[in-house]
N, C-alpha and C positions, 0 to 999 in steps of 0.2 A: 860327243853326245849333245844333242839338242838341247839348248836352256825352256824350258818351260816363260811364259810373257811378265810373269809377273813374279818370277825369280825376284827375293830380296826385298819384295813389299809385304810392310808390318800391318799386322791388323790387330784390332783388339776391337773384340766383340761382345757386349755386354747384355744385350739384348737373349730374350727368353723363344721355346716353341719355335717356330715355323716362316714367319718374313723376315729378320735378323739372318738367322741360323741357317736357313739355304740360301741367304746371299753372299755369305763369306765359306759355306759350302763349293760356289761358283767359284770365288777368289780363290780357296785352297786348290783347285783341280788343276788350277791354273797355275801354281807353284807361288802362292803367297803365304805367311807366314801368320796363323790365326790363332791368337791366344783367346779362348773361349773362358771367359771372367764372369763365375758362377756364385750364388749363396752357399756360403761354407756350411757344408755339413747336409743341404739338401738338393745344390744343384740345380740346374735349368729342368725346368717343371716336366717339358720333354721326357727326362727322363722315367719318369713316371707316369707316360701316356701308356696305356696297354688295360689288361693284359691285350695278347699272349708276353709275357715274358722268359726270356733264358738264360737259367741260372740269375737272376735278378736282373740280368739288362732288358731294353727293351726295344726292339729291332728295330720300332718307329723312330727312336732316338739315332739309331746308326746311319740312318737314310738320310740324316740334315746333319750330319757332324761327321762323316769320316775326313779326315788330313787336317787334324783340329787339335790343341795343345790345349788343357784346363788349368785353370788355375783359380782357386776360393779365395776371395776377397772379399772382406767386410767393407763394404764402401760406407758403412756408419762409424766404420773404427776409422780416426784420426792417422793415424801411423800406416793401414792400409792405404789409405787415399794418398798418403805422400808419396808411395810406392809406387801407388796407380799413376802419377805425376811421373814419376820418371819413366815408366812406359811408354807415357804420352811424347815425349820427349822424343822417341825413337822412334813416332807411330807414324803410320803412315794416311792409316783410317782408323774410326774410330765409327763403331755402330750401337744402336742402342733404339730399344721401341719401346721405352717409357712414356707412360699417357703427358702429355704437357702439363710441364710445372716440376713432374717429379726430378728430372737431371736436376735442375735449378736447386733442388731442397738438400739433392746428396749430392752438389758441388761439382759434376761432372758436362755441364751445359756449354755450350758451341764458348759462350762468352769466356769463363773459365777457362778450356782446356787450351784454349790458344793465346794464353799468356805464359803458357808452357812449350806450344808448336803454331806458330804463325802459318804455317800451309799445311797444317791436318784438313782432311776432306773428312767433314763429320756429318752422317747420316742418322737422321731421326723419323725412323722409321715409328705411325700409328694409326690408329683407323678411322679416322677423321682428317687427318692434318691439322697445325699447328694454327691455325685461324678457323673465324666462322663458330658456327652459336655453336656447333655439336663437338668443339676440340677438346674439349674436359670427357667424354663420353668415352668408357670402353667400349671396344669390342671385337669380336672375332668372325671367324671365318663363313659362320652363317648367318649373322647378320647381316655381312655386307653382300653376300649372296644374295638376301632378301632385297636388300636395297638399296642393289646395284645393280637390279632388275634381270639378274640372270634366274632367280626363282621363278621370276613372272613367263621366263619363254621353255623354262623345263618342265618335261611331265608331258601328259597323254592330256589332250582335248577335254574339256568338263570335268578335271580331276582335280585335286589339289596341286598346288605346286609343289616340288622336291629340289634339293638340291644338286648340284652336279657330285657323283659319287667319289671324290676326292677334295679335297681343300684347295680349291681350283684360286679362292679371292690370297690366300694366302700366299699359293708359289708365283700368282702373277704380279704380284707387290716383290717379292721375294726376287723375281725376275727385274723386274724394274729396277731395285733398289741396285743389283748388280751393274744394271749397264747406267747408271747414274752415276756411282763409283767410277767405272770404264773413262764415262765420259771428262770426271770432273779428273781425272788424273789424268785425260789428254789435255784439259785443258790448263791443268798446272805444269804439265811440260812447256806449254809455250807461253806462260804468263809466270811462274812462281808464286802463282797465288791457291793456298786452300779454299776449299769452298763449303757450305751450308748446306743440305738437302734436306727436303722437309718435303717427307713422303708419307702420301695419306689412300689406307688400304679404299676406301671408296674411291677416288680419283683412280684408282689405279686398275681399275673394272671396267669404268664408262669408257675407253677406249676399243676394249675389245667386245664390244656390243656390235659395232659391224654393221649387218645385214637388219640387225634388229632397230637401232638409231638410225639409218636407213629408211624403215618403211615408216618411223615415227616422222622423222622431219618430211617425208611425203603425208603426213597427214592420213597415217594408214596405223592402224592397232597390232603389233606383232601379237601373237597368239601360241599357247603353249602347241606343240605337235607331234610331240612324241619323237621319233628318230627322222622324220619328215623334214626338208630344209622350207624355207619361206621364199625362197625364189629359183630352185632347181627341184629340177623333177625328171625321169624316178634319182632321188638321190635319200638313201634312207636305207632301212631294215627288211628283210625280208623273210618272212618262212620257207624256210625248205621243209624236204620230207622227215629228216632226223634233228635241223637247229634250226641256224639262223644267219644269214648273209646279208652282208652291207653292198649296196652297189652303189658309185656313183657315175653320173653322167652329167658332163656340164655343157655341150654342144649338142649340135644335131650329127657329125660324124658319128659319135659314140652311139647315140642313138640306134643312129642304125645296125651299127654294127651290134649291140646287144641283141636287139630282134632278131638278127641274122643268125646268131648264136646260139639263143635260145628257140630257133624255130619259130618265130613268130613276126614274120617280114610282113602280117596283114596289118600290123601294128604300124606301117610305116607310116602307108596311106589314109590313115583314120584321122579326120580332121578333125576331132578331139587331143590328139597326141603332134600334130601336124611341127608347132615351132615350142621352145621350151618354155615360153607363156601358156602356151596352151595346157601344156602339158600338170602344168601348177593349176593351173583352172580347175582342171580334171582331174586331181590329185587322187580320189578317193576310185574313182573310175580306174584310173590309171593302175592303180596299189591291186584293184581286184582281179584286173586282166593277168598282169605278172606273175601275182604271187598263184595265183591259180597254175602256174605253170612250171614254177619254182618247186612248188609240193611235190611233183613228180621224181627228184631226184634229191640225193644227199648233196648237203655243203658240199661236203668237198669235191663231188663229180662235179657240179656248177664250176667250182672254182676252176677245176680245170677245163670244161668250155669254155665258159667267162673271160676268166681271166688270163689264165695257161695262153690256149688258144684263140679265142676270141679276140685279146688285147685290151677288153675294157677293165677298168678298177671297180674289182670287187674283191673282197676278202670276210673269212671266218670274224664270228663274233668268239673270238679267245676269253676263256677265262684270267684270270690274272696271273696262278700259274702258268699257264702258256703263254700269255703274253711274255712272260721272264725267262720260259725258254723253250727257243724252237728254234729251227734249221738258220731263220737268219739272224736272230741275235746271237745265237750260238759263233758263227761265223763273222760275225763282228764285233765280236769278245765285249761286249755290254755287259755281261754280269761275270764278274770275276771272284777271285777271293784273297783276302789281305789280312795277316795276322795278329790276333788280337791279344792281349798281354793276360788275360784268363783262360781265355776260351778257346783259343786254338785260332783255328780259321774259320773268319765269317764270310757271308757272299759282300757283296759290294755291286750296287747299280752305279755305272759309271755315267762321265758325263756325257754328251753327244759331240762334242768340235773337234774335230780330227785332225791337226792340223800340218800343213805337206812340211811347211820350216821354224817348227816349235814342238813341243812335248808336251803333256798336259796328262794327268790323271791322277788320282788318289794314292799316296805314299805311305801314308799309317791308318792305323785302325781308330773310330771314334775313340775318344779321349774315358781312360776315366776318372770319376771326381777328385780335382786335384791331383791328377795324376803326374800334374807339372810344375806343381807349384816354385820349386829351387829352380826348376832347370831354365826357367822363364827368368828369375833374376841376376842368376848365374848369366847368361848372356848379357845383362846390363852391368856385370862385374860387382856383384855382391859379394862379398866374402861370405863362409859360413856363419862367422860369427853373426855377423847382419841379417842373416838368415833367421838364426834361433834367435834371435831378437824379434823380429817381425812376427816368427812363431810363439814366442813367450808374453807380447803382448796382444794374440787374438786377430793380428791382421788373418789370419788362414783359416780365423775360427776357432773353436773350442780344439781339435784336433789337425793335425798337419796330416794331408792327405799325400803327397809324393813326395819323391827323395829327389 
């Protein structure tokens, strides 16, 4: 059987919500080992994002923590922190997205932990980063949307702005913080040195601005537009007779070949539409000739001219439902189901890397509170006794949540 890459690497994750939590999400799929170090008694706040909830859990919470071990730790109880110390000892990373200053107050700060582990690769994930006048400043997921200028290019022309319909600044911090991890453990393979990370959810946006930093640094205003792109054309939404279809085209082959498709080869020659500049010039011209033509049949017969037949990329606008399952994620086993120690079996959205000489995917069901509390020091060779001590003195909180 194939080892999974990151077979045998410790994590302890301390960090709450959404850029923490799917970055050692990333690390568990991968076959790492993530003790999820929560407030006793109420747990990473996650868990109580919803409703919809079931039977008290709460699905949001399942999506950022499946292959994830909990364990309640008072990191203000003295006796818990010594505890946390000898984790540290065996850690490999160490995450956390405390606003700066707070590690420092509950004794868990880069400088500290590594008089415990001289090559921990410790990540401090927050939404500022750790310098600069706004480091002290919370914030979350839509405010760095706002101002990180993804609001300013979302939304329909003369409208307000809206946000991208998922926690788009989150998983891409969340994202980062993974392959910052990746990277700093390739680079302790060939140095034996731990490293710092000091990840700031705004920084972590202005990257994928693109096409839109693009037309600023040409001294040109991106502009909200709806499903419209700012420098392909037709690449965008469209009305059919019963929904709505996405097409894109980023050459002039395609081009053609769409008009050829859709019956409309007078479109070739129209020197409104002539080169794919033109065609952005013409944007609104362009959308009425089309969609006038699109009206005529259902999504899914387009789809199969279009697409089927024609060869251009176009596809159904899925609800989220369908999006989670149809003929091809069905067949690329992307949502599965993995057993959970209440509930039976829940779905599970897996990861995407498939990989030809490794393994990788979700092995247990998310964690529940303190569901691991013994089993976590038990690997560090606690006896019982040291156990009900840890528990008698409140490191696990008012109540001991696992066996």
């Amino acid at each position: 059987m194939s080892e999974k890459v990151f077979d045998g690497l410790k994590v302890l994750d301390v960090s709450t919500f959404v850029t923490g939590g799917f970055c050692s999400a990333m690390l568990a799929n991968q076959g790492a080992d993530v003790v999820k170090i929560e407030q006793p008694g109420y747990g990473d706040a996650i868990r109580h994002s919803g409703p919809p909830f079931i039977q008290g859990e709460s699905p949001y919470y399942w999506t950022v923590n499946y292959g994830k071990r909990s364990l309640e730790l008072d990191l203000k109880n003295d006796e818990a922190k010594t505890a946390l110390y000898d984790l540290v000892e065996e850690a490999d990373i160490f995450v956390q997205n405390f606003r700066p200053g707070v590690a420092e107050r509950l004794d868990v700060d880069y400088d500290t932990l590594t008089e415990y582990n001289d090559d921990l690769i410790y990540l401090a994930v927050s939404a500022f980063g750790q310098t600069g006048p706004w480091r002290e400043r919370s914030g979350y997921d839509l405010l760095i949307q706002g101002m990180g200028g993804i609001m300013d290019v979302t939304g329909e022309e003369g409208r307000q702005p809206v946000k991208v319909g998922l926690p788009m600044s989150d998983l891409v911090t969340a994202m980062w913080a993974a392959f910052g991890v990746a990277t700093a453990l390739y680079r302790r393979e060939r140095t034996g040195e731990g490293e710092y990370i000091d990840l700031g959810m705004l920084d972590s946006v202005l990257p994928w601005l693109t096409k839109q930093a693009g037309k600023v640094f040409a001294d040109e205003e991106p502009e909200r537009m709806g499903t419209k792109d700012p420098v392909l054309a037709p690449y965008q939404t469209f009305e059919t007779e019963d929904s709505y279809i996405n097409v894109c085209v980023l050459n002039e082959k395609l081009w053609g070949e769409l008009c050829e498709a859709i019956g409309r080869e007078e479109l070739i020659d129209d020197d409104r539409f002539a080169q794919n500049a033109d065609r952005v010039d013409h944007i609104d011209e362009l959308e009425a000739e089309i969609e006038a033509t699109l009206t005529q049949k259902t999504t899914e017969e387009w789809i199969e001219i279009i697409a089927d037949e024609g060869g251009v990329p176009a596809g159904p606008v899925y609800s989220v439902e369908e999006a989670l399952h149809n003929p091809q994620v069905d067949a690329r086993g992307v949502i599965t189901e993995i057993e959970h120690p209440d509930l039976g079996e829940i779905p599970v959205i897996e990861h995407p890397l498939n990989f030809e000489n490794a393994d990788s995917g979700f092995e247990s069901a998310p964690p529940l509170l303190g569901e691991h509390n013994r089993d976590v020091f038990r690997d560090l060779g606690y006896t019982e006794d040291e156990l009900d001590e840890l528990e008698a003195v409140g490191a696990f909180g008012d109540q001991e949540g696992g066996d």
